[in-house]
Backbone of each chain as ProteinMPNN parsed JSONL, in Angstrom:
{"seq_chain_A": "XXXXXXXXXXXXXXXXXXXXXXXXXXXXXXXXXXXXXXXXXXXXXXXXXXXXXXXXXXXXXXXXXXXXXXXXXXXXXXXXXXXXXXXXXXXXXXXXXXXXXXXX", "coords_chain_A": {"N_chain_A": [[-9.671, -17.524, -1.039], [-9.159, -14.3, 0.266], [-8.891, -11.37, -1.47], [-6.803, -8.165, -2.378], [-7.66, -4.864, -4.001], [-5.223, -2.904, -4.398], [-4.93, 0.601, -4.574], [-2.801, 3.058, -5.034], [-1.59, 6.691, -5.145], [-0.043, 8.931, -6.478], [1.224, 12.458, -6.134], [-0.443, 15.094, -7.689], [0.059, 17.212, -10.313], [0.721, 21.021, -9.609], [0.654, 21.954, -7.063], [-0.91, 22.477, -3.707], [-3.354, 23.445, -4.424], [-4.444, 21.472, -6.58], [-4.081, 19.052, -4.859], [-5.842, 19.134, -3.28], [-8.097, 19.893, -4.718], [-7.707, 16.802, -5.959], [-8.452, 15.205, -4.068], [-10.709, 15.947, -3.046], [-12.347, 15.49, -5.013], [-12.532, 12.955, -5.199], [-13.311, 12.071, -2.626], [-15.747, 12.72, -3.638], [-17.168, 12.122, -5.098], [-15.415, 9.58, -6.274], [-15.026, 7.931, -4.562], [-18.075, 6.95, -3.894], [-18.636, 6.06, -6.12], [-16.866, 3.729, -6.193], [-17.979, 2.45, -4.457], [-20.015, 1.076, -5.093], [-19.764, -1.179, -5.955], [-19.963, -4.151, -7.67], [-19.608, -7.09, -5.173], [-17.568, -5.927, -3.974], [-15.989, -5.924, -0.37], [-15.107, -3.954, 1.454], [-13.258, -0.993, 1.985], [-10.641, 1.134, 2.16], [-9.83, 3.615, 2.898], [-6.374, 5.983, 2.757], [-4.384, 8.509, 4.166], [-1.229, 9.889, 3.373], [0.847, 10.346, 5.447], [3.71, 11.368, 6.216], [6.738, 10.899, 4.187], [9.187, 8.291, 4.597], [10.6, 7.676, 3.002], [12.295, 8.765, -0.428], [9.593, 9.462, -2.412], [6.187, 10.155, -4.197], [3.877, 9.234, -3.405], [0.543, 10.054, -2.275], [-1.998, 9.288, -1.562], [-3.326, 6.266, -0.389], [-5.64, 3.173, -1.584], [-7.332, 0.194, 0.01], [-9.371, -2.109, -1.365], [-10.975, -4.761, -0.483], [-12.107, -8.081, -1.638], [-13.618, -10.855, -2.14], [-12.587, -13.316, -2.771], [-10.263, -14.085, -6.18], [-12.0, -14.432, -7.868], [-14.208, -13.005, -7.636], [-13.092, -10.315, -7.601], [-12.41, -10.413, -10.329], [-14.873, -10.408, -11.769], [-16.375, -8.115, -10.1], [-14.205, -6.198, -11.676], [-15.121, -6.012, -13.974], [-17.34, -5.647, -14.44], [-20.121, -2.704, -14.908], [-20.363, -1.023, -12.776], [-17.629, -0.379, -12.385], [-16.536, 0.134, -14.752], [-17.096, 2.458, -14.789], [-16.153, 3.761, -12.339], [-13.745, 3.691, -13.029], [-13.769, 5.374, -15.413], [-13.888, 7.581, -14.128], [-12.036, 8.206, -12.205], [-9.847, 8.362, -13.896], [-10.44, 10.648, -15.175], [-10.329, 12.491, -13.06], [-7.785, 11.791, -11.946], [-4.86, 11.736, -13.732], [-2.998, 9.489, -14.868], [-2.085, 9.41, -12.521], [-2.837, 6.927, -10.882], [-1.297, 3.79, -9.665], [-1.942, 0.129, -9.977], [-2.603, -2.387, -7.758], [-3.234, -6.065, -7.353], [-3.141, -7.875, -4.622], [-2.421, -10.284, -2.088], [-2.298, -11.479, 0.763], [-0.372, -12.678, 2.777], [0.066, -16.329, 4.548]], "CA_chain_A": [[-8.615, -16.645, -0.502], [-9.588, -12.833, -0.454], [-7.644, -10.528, -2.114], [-7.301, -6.729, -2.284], [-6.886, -4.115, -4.687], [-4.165, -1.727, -3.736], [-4.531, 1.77, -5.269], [-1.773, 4.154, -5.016], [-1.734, 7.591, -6.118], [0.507, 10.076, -6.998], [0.99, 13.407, -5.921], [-0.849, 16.059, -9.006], [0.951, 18.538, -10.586], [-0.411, 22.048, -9.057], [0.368, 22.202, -5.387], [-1.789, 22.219, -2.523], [-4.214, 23.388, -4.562], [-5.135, 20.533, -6.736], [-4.174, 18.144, -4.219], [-7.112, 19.088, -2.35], [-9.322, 19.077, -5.913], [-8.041, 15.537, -6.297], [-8.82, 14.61, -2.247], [-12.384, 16.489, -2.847], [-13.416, 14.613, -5.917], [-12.248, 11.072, -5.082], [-14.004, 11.487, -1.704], [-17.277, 13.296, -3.547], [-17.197, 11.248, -6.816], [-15.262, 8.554, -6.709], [-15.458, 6.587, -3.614], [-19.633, 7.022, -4.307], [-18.743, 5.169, -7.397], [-16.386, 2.487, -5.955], [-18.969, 1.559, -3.22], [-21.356, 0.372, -6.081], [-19.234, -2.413, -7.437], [-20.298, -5.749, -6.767], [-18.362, -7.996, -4.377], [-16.508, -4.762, -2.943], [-16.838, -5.99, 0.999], [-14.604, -3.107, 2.109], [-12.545, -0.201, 1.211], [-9.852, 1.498, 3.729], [-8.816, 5.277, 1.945], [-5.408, 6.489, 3.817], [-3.411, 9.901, 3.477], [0.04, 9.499, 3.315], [1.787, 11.818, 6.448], [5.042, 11.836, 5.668], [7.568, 9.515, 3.842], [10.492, 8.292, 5.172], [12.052, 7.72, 2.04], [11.873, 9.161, -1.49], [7.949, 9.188, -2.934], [5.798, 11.051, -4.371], [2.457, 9.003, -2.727], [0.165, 10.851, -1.419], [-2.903, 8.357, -0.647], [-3.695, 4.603, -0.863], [-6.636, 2.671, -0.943], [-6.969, -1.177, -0.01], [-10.287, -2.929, -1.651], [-11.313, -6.03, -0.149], [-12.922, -9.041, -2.09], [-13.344, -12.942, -1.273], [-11.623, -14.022, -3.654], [-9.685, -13.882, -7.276], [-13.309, -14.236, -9.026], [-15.063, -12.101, -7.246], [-12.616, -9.444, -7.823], [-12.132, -10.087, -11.634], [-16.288, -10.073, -11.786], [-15.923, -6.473, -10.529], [-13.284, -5.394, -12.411], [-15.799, -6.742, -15.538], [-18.689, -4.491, -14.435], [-20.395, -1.679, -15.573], [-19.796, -0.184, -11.898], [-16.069, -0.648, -12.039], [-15.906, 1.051, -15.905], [-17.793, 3.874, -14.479], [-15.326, 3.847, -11.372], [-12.543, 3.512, -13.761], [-13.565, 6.431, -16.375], [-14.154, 8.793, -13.337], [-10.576, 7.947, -11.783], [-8.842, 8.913, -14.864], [-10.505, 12.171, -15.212], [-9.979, 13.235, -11.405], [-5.762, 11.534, -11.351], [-4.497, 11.191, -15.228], [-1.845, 8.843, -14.791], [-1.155, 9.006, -11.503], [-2.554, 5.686, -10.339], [-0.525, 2.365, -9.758], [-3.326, -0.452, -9.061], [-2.161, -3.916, -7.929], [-4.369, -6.871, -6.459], [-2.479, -8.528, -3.984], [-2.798, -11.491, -1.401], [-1.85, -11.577, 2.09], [0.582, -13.85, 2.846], [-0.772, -16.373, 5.836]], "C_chain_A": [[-8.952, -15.176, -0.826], [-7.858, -12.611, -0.927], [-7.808, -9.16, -2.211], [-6.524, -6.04, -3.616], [-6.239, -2.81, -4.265], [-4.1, -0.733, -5.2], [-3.381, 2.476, -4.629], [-1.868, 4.987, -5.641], [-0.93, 8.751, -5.759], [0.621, 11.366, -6.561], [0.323, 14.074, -7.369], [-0.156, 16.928, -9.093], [0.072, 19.421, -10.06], [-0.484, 22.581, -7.804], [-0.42, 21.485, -4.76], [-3.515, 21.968, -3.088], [-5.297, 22.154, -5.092], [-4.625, 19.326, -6.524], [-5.227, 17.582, -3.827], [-8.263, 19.154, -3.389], [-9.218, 17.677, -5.751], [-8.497, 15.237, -4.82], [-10.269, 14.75, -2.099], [-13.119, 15.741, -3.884], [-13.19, 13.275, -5.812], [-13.087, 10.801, -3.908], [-15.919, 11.836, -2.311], [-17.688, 12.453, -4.848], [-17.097, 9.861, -6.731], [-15.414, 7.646, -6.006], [-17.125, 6.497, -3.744], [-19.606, 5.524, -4.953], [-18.548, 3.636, -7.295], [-17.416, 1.5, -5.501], [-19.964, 0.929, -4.217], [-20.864, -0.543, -6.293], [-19.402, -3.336, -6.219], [-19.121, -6.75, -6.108], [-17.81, -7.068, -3.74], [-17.01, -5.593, -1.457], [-15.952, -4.867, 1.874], [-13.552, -2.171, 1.686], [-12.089, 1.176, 1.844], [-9.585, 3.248, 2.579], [-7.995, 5.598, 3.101], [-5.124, 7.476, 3.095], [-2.3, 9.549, 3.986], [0.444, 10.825, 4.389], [2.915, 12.262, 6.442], [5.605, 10.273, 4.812], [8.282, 9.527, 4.014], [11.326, 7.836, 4.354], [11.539, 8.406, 0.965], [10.581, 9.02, -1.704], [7.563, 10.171, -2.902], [3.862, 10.344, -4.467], [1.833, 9.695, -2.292], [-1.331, 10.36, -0.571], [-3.019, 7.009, -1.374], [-5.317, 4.32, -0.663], [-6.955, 1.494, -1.008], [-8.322, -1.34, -0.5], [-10.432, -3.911, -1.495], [-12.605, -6.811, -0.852], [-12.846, -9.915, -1.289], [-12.468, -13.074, -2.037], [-11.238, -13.389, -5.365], [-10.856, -13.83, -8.275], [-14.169, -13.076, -8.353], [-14.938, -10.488, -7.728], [-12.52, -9.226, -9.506], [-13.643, -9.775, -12.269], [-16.427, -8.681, -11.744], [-15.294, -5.919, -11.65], [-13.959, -5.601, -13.91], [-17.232, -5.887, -15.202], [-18.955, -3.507, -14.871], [-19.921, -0.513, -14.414], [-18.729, 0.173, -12.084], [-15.945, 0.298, -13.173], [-16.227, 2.306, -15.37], [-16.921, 4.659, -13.548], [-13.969, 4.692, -12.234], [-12.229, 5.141, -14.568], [-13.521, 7.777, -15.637], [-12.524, 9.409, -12.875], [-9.552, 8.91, -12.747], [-9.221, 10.347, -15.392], [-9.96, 13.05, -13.814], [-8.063, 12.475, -11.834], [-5.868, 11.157, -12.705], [-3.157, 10.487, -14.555], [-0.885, 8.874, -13.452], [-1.534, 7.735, -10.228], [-1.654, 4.44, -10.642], [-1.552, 1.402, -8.793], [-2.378, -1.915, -9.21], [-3.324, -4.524, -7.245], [-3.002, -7.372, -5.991], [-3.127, -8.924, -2.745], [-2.021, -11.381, -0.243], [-1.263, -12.984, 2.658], [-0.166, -14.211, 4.6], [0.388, -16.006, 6.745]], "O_chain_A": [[-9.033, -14.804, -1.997], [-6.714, -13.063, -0.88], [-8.977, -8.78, -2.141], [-5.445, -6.329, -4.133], [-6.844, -1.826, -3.84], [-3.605, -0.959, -6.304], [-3.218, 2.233, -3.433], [-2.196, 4.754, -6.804], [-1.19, 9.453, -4.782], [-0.574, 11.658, -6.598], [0.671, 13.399, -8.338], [0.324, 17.517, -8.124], [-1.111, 19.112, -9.91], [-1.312, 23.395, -7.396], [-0.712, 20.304, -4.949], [-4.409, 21.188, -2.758], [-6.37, 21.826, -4.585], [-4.547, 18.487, -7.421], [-5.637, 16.422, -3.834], [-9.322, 18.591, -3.114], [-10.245, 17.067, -5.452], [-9.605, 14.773, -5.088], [-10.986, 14.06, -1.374], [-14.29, 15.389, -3.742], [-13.843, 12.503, -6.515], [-13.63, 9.7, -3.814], [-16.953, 11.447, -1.768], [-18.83, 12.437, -5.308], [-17.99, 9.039, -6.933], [-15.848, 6.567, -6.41], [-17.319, 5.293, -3.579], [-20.12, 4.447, -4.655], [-19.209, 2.699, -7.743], [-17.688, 0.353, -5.856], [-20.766, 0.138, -3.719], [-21.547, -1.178, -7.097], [-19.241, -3.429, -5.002], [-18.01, -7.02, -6.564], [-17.448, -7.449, -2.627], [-18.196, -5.894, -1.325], [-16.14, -4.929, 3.089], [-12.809, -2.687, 0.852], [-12.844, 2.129, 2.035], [-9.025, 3.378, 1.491], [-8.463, 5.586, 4.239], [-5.349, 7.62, 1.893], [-2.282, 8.902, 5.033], [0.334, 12.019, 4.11], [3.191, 13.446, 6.639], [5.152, 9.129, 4.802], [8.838, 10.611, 3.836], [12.501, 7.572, 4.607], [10.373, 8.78, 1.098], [10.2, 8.138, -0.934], [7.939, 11.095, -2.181], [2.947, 10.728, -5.196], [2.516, 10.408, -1.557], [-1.735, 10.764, 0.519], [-2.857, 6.748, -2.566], [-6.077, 4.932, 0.087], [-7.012, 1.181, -2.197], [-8.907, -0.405, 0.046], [-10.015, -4.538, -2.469], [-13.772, -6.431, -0.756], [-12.32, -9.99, -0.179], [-11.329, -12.816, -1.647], [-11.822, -12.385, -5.776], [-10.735, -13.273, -9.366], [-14.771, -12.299, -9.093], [-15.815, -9.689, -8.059], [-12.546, -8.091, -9.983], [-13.704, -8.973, -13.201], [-16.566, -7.977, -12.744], [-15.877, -5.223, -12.481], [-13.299, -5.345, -14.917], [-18.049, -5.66, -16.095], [-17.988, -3.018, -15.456], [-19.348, 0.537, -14.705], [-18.657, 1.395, -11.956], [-15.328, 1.329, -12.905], [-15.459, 3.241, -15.597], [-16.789, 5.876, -13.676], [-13.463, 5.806, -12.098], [-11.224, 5.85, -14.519], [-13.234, 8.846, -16.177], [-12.005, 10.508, -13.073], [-8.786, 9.823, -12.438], [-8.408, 11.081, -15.953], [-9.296, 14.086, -13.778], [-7.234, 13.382, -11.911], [-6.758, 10.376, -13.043], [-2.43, 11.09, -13.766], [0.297, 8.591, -13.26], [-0.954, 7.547, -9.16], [-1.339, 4.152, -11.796], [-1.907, 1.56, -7.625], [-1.752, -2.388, -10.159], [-4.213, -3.883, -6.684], [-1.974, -7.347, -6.668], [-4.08, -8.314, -2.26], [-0.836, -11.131, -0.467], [-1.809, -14.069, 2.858], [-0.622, -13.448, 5.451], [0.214, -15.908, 7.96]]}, "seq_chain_B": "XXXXXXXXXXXXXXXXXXXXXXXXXXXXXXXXXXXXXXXXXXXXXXXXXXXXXXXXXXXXXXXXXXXXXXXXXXXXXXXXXXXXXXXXXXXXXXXXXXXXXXXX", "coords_chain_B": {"N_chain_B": [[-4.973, 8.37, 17.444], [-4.603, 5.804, 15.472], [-1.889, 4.71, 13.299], [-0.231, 3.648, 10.207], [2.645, 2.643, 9.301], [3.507, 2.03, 6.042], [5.151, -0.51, 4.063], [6.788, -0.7, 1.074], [7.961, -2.736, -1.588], [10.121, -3.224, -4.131], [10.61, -4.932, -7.177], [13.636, -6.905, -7.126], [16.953, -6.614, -8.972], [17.732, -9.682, -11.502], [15.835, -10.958, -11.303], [13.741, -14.356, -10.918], [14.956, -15.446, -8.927], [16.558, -14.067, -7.883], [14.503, -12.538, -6.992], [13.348, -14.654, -5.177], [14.934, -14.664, -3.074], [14.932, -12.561, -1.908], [12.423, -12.821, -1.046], [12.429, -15.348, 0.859], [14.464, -14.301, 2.745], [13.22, -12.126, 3.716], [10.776, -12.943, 5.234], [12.396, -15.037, 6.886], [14.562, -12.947, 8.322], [13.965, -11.074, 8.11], [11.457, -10.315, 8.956], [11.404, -11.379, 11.883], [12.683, -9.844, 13.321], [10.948, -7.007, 12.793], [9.043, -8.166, 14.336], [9.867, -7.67, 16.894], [9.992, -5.225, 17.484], [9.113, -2.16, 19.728], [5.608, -1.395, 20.249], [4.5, -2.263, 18.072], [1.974, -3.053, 16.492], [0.54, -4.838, 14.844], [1.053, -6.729, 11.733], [1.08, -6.803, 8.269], [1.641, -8.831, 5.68], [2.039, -8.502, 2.23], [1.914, -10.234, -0.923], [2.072, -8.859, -4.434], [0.162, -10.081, -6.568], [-0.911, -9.293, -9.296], [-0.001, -6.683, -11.437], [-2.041, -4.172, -12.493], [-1.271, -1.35, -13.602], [1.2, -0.104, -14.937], [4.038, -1.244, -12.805], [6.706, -2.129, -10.364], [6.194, -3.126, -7.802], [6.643, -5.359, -5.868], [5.668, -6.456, -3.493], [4.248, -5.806, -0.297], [3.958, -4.044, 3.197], [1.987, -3.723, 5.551], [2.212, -2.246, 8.943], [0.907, -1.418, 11.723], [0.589, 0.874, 14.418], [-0.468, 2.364, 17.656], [-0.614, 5.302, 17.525], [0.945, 8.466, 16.486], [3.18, 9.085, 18.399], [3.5, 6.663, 19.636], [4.837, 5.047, 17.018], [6.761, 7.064, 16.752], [8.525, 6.309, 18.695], [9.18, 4.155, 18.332], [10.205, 3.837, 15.745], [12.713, 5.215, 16.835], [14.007, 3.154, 18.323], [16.02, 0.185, 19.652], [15.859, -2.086, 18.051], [14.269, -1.171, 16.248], [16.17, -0.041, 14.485], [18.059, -2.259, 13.967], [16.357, -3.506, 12.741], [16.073, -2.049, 10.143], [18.682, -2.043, 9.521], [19.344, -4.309, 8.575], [16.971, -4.893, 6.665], [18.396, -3.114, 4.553], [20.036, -4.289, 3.699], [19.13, -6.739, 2.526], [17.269, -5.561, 0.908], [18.507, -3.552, -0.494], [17.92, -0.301, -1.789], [15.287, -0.592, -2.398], [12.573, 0.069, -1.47], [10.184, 1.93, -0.55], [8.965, 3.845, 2.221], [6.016, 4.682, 4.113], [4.332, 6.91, 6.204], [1.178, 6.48, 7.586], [-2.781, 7.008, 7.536], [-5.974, 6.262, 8.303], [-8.638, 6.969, 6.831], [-11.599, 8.659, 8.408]], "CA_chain_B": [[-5.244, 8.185, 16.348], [-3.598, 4.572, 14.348], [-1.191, 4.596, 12.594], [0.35, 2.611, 9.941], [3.764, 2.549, 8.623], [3.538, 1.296, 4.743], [6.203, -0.769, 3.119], [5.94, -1.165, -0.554], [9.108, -3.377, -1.956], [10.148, -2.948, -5.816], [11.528, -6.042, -7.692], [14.65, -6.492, -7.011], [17.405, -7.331, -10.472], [18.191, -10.608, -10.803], [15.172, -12.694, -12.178], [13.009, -14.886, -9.772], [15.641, -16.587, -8.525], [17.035, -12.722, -6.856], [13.276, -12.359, -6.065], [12.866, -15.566, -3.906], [15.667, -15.097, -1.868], [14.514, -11.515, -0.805], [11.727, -13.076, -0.289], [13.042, -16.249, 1.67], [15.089, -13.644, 3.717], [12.21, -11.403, 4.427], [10.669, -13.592, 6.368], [13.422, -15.363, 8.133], [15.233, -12.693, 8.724], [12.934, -9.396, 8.476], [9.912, -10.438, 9.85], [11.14, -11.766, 13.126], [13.46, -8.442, 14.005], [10.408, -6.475, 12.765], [7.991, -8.169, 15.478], [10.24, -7.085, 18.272], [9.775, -3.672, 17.9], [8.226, -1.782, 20.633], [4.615, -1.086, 19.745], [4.121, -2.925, 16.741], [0.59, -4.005, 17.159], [0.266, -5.602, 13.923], [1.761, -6.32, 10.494], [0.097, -7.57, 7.3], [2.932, -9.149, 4.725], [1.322, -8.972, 1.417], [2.196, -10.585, -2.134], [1.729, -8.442, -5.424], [-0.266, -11.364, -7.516], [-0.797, -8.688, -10.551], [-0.059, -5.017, -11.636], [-2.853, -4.018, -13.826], [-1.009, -0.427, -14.026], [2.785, -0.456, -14.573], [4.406, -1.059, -11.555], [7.597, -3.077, -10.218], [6.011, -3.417, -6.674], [6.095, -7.063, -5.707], [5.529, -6.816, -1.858], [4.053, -4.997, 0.727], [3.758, -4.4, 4.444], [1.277, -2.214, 6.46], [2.621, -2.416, 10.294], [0.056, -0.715, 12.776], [0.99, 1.247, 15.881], [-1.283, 3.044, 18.462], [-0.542, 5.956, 17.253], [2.273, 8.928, 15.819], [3.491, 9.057, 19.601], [3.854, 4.863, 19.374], [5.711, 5.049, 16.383], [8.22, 7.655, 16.706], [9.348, 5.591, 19.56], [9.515, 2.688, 17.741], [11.288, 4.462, 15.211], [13.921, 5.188, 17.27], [13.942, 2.175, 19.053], [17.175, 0.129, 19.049], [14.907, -3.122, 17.593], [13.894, -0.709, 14.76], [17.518, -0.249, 13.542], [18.491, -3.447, 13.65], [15.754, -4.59, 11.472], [16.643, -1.139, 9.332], [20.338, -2.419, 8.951], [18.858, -5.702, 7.717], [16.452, -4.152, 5.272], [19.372, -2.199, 4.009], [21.168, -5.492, 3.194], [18.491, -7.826, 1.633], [16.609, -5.212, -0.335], [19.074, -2.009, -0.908], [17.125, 0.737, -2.468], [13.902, -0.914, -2.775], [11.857, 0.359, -0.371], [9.446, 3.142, -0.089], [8.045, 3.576, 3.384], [5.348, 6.029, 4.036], [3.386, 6.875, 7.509], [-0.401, 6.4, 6.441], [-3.242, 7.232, 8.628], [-6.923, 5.874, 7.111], [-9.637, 8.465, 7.116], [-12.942, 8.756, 8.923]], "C_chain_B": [[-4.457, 6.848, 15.856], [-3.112, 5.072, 13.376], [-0.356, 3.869, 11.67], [1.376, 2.827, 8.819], [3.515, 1.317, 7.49], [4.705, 0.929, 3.989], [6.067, -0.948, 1.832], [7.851, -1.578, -1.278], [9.038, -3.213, -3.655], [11.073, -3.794, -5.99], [12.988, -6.063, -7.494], [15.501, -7.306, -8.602], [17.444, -8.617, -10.41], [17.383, -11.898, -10.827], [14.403, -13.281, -10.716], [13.975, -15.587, -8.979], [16.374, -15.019, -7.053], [15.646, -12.456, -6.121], [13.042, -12.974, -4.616], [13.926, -15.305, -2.948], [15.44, -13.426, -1.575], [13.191, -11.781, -0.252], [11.342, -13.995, 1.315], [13.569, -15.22, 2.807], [14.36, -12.424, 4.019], [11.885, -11.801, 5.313], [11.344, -14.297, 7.141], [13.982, -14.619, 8.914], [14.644, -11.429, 9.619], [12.22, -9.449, 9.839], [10.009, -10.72, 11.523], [12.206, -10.415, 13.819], [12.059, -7.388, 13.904], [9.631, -6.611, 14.319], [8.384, -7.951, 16.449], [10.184, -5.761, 18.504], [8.965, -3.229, 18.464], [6.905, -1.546, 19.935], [3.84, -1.328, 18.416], [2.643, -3.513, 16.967], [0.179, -4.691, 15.973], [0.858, -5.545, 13.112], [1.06, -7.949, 9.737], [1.499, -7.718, 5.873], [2.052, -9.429, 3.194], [2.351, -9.188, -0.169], [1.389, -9.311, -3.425], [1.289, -9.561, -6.069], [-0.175, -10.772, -9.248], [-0.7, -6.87, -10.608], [-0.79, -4.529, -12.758], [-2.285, -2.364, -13.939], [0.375, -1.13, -14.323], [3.236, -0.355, -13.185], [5.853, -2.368, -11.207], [7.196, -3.299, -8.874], [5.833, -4.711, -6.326], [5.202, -7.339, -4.031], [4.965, -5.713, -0.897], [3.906, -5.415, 2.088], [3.307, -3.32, 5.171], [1.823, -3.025, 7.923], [2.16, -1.475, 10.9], [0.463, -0.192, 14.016], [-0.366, 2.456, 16.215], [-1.716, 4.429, 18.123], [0.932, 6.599, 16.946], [3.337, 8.393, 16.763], [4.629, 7.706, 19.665], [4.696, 4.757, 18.991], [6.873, 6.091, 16.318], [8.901, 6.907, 17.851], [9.806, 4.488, 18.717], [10.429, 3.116, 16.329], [12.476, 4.635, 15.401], [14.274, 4.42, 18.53], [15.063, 1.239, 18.734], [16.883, -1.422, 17.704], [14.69, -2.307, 16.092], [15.214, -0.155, 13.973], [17.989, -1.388, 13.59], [17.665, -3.948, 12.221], [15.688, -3.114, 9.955], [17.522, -1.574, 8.536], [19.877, -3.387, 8.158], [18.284, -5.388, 6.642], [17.13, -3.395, 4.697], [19.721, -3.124, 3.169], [20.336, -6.307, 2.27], [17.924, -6.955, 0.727], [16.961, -3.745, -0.976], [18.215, -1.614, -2.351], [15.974, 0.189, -3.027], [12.573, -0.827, -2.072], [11.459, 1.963, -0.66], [8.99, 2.474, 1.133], [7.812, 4.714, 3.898], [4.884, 5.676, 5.395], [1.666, 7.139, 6.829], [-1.612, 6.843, 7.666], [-4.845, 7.336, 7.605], [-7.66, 6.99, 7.704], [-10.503, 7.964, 7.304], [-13.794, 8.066, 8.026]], "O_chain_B": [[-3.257, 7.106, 15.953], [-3.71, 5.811, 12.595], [0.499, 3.257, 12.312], [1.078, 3.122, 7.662], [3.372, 0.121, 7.744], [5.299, 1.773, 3.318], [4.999, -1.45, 1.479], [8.738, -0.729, -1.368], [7.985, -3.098, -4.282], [12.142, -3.779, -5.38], [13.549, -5.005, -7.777], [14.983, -8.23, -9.23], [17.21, -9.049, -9.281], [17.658, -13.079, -10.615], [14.503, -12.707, -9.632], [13.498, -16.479, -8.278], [16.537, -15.089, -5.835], [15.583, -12.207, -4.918], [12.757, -12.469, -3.53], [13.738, -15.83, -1.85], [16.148, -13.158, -0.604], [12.765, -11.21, 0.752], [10.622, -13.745, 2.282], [13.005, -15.363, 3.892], [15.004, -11.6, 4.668], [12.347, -11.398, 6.381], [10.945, -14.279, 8.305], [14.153, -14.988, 10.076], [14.688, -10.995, 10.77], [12.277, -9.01, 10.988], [9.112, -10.443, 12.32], [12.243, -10.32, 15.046], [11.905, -6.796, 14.973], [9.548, -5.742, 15.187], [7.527, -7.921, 17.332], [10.316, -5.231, 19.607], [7.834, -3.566, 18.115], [7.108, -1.474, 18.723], [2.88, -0.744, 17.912], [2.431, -4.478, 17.7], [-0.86, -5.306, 16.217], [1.54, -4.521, 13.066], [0.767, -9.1, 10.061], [2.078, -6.778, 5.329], [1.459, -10.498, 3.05], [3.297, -8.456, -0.457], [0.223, -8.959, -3.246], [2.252, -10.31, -6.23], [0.342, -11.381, -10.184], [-1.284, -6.065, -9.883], [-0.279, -4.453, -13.876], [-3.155, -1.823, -14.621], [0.668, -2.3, -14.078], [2.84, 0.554, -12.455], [5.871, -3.416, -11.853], [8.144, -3.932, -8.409], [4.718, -5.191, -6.528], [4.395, -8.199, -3.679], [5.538, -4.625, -0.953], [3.761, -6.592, 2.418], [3.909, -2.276, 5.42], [1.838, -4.254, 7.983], [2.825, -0.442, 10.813], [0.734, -1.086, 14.818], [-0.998, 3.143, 15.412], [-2.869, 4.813, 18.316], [1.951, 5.912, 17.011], [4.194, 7.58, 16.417], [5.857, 7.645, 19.715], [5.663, 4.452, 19.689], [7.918, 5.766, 15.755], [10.127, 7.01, 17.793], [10.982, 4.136, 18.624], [11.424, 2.432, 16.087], [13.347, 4.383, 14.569], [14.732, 4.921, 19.557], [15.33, 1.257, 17.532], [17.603, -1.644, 16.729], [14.936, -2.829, 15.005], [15.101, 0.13, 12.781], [18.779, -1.347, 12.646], [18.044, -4.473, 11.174], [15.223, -3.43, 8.86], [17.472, -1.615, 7.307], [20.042, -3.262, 6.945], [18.896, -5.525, 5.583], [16.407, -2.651, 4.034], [19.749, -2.903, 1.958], [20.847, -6.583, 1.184], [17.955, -7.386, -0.425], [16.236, -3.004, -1.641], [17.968, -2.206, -3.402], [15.669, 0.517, -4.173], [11.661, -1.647, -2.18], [12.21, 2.905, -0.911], [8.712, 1.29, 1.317], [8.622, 5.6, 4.172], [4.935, 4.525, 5.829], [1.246, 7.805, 5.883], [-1.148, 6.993, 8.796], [-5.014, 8.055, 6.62], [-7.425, 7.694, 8.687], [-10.727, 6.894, 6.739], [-15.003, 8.004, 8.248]]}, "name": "protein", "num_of_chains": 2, "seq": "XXXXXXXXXXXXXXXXXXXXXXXXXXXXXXXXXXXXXXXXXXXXXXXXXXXXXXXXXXXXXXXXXXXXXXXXXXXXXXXXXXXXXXXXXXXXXXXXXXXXXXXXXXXXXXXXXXXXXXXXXXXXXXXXXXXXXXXXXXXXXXXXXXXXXXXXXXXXXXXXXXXXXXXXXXXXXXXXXXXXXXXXXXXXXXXXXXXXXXXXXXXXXXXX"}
């Protein structure tokens, strides 16, 4: 059964300005990084255009595995820590990461 | 350009027992008012399995339209308040829903 990991992230304190730092180093840094990890077979980045209710989202990004091992294999890599330690320098605390399953 | 309206559901009180029956009445009730809405060209119902950040998100739902154009119709489409009113009732105040739009 695949499964995906759903990032979410945060608006940054700072404005426009380091919106567009975090938007410039996640696309020049970190997706680089993601694309290394084993099993990844796909990986959607969205910008959030408006919200039609409260939130303070401002992009997602879905990660597609096969399955529940494949994904915990990643998440056990050296890619993934590397992913991981980059993440938290570019967004401190403003990801929310789930894996979740697509209902048939 | 596609477009895709993102639901993201947050536990509701109430223990698994308040869970399953927003979940039960998602799909009975949601899901089949959702698919009548004009221009819906897809929708992906997904399960939270784990939150490796904090997070109360149990559920999501990306729903695809043609584009902005698409969806502001379908927005104000009388199909998309109905299944509004409904999502009012089974999952009051648990709902974020963002307009998303994946990048190049």
């Amino acid at each position: 059964m695949p499964v995906t990991l759903l990032a979410l992230y945060r608006r940054p304190d700072g404005g426009v300005e380091a919106l567009e730092t975090f938007q410039r180093r996640y696309a020049e840094e970190h997706a680089p990084l993601m694309r290394q990890v084993p099993g990844l077979r796909s990986m959607e980045v969205s910008r959030v255009q408006q919200a039609l209710t409260e939130s303070d989202i401002v992009m997602t990004c879905a990660m597609a595995f096969d399955g529940r091992a494949e994904l915990d294999a990643a998440l056990a890599s050296d890619e993934m820590r590397a992913a991981g330690r980059n993440i938290r320098a570019i967004a401190p605390g403003l990801l929310t990461l789930l894996v979740v399953e697509r209902e048939p």
